[in-house]
N, C-alpha and C positions, 0 to 999 in steps of 0.2 A: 444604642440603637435597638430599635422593638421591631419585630418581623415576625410573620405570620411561619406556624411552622410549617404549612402546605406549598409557602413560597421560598422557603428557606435555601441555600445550596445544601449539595452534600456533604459536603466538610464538615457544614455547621450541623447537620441532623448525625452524621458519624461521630459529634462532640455528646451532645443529646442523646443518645442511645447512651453510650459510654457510659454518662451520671445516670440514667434513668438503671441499667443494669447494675453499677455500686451500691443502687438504694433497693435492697430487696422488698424493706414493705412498703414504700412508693413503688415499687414496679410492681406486685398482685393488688396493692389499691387502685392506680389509673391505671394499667397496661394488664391487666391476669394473663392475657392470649399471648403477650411478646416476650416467648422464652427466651429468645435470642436476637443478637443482633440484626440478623437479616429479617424476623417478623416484626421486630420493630419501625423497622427502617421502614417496609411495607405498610404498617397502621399509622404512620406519623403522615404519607402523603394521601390519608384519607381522612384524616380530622377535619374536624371545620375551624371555622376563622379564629377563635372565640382563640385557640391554641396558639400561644404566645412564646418566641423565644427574646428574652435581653441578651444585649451583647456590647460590652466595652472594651477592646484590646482582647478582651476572651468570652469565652461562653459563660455566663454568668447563672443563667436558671430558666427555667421552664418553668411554666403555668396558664393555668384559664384566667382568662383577663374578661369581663363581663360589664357591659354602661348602662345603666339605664337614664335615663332623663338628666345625663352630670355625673350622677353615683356611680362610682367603680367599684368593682368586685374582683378578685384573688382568689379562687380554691386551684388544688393539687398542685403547689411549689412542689418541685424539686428544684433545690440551689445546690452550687457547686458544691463548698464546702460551707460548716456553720459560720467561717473566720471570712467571709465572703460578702456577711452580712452589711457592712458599711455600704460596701460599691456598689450592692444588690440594693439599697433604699437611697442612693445619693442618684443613683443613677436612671433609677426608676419615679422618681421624682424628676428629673430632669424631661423626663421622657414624655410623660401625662401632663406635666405641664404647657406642651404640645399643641395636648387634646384638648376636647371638650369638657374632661373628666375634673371637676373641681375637688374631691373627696374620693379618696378610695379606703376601700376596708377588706382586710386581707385574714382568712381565717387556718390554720396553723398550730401545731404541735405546742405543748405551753412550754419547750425549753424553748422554740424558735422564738414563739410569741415574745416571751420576758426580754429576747435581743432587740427584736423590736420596737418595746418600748422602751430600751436603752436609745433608739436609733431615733426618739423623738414621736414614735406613733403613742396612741393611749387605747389602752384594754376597755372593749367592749362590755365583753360577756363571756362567759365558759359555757361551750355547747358539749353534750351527747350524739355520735350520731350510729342509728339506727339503719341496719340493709338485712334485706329480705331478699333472698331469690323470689320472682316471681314466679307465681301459677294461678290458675282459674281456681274460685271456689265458689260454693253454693250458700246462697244464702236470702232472707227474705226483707228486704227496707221498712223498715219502721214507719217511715213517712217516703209522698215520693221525692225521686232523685230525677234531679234537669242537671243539665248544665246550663252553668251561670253565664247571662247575656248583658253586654256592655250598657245595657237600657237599666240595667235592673243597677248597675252598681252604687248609686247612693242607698239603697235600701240596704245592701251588702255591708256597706262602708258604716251605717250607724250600728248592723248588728256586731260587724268589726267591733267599734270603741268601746261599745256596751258589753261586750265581753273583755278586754283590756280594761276595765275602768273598774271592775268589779274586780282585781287582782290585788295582790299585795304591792306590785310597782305596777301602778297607768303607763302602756305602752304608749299611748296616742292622749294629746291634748284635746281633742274634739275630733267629730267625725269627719273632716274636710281631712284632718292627718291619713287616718284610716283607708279614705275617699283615693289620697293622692298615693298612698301604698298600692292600694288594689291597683290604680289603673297602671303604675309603672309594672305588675306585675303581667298585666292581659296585654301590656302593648309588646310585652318582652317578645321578642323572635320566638325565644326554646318551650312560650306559655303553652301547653296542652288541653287547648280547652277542651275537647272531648273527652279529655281524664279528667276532669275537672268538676267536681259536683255541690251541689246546695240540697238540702234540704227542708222540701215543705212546698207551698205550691200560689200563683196567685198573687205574689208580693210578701206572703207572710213565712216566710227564711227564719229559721233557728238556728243551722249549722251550717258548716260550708268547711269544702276541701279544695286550695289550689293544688295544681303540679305544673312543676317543669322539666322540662330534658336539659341531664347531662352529659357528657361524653361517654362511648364505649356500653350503648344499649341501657345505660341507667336512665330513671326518672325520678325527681326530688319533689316531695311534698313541702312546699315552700308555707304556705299558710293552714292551718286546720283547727277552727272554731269552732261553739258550741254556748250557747247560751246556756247559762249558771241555772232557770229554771228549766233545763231539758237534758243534763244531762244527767250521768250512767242512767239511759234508755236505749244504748247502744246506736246512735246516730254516726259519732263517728266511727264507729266499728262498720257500718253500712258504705259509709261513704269510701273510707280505707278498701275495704271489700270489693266495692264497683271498679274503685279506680286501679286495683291489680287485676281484673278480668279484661277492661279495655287496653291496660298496657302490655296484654301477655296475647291479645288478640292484634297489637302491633310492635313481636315482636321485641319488645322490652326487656332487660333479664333479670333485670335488680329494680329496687325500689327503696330510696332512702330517703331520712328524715332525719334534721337535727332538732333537739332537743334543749332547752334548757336546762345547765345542770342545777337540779334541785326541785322541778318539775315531776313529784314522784308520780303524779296521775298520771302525765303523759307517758311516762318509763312503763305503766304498768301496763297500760293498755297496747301500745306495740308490743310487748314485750308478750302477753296474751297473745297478740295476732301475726307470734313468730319470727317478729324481730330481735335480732339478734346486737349488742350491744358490741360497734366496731374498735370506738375512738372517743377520746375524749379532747377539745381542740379549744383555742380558743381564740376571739374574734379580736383583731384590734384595728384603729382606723385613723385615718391622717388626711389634717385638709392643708391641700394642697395649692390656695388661695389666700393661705391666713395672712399675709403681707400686701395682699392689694387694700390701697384705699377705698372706701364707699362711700 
């Protein structure tokens, strides 16, 4: 069974607290404020929906459960025990196939990961992920900064592919791929469009920075682009910059970004603008319809 942990009882959230306080660096990653049991217990009936507890005969794990358009998404597991791992994907499979969710990709520790893909899922990718305290800084844009309007998105979406396509692995087959990333990300509930900026004016776009909200005051840089003739001009160092002055004007405390491992540009330039290097994780994904006919 899958339950919201805002609807949970308390038996089930006094189970939850228990594993969330045995996992000390899952507890200062999603929870830093829940020293204890009773502030936990407290910030668990103020999460939003997205906070997920399974449960088969026992408490099996917590985490963020995320859909966009069919695609499912998994950050901050904590699962009971590592040896848990079968009944936490038999059963979590059972569960989503439910839903609407055709595919989910769960991203994770690489001892958890490699259980994983013993359990039948297959390795994405290896990410870096990058958190910043936020604070205001000063500084002057290169080009100007809008935020990005749903009229403009195919202009967005071809300079999307055209910067993937210029990589050593093409992330997108054409720009309608690119087209159909962008818009599951602006249709997302947690998308921050106010934080959210392009660079350049009029149609003609060189860079572009999405974010989104995660739980407990963070905001993720989901997408951050930059056309191969425009960059080191500090474009996204401008846009990074904008987008911690409007997250710290609501309130925001963090700001994070995963990474591709092996991405040294990307490593250098956070790492420049005080990013600090948390985790190293890695993404794996399981479709969850592979047995229907078509």
């Amino acid at each position: 069974m899958i339950t919201r942990v805002d609807k949970a009882p308390s038996e089930i959230l006094d189970q939850i607290a228990n594993l969330v306080l045995a996992d000390e660096p899952y507890r200062l990653e999603s929870f830093p404020t829940g020293v204890d049991k009773a502030s936990l217990l407290a910030t668990f009936r103020k999460l939003g929906p997205q906070w997920t507890i399974l449960i088969h005969e026992q408490t099996l794990a917590l985490f963020v459960l995320s859909e966009i358009h069919g695609h499912g998404s998994i950050d901050h597991l904590c699962l009971r025990t590592p040896e848990t791992i079968t009944n936490f994907t038999s059963e979590l499979s059972n569960e989503l196939e439910k839903t609407p969710i055709t595919d989910i990709s769960l991203t994770t520790n690489v001892s958890l990961a490699e259980r994983l893909v013993a359990q039948g899922f297959m390795k994405k990718r290896s990410v870096i992920s990058f958190l910043k305290q936020i604070s205001e800084t000063q500084f002057m844009p290169i080009l100007p900064l809008i935020n990005p309007k749903s009229r403009e998105l195919p202009v967005l979406a071809k300079l999307m592919y055209e910067v993937y396509a210029k990589g050593r692995i093409p992330k997108y087959a054409n720009a309608e791929e690119a087209a159909k990333r962008l818009r599951e990300i602006i249709s997302n509930r947690d998308y921050l469009s106010e934080c959210s900026f392009v660079s350049g004016s009029g149609g003609n776009y060189v860079s572009a920075c999405f974010v989104t909200s995660l739980p407990n005051g963070t905001a993720n840089i989901c997408e951050l682009f930059t056309h191969p003739l425009y960059r080191a001009r500090g474009l996204a160092t401008s846009e990074v910059a904008m987008v911690m002055n409007r997250l710290a004007k609501r309130n925001y405390s963090k700001l994070n970004v995963w990474v591709d491992d092996g991405n040294d540009i990307a490593c250098r330039l956070f790492s420049k603008l005080g990013f600090e290097q948390t985790d190293k994780k890695v993404t794996v994904s399981k479709n969850l319809r592979k047995n229907e006919s078509v």
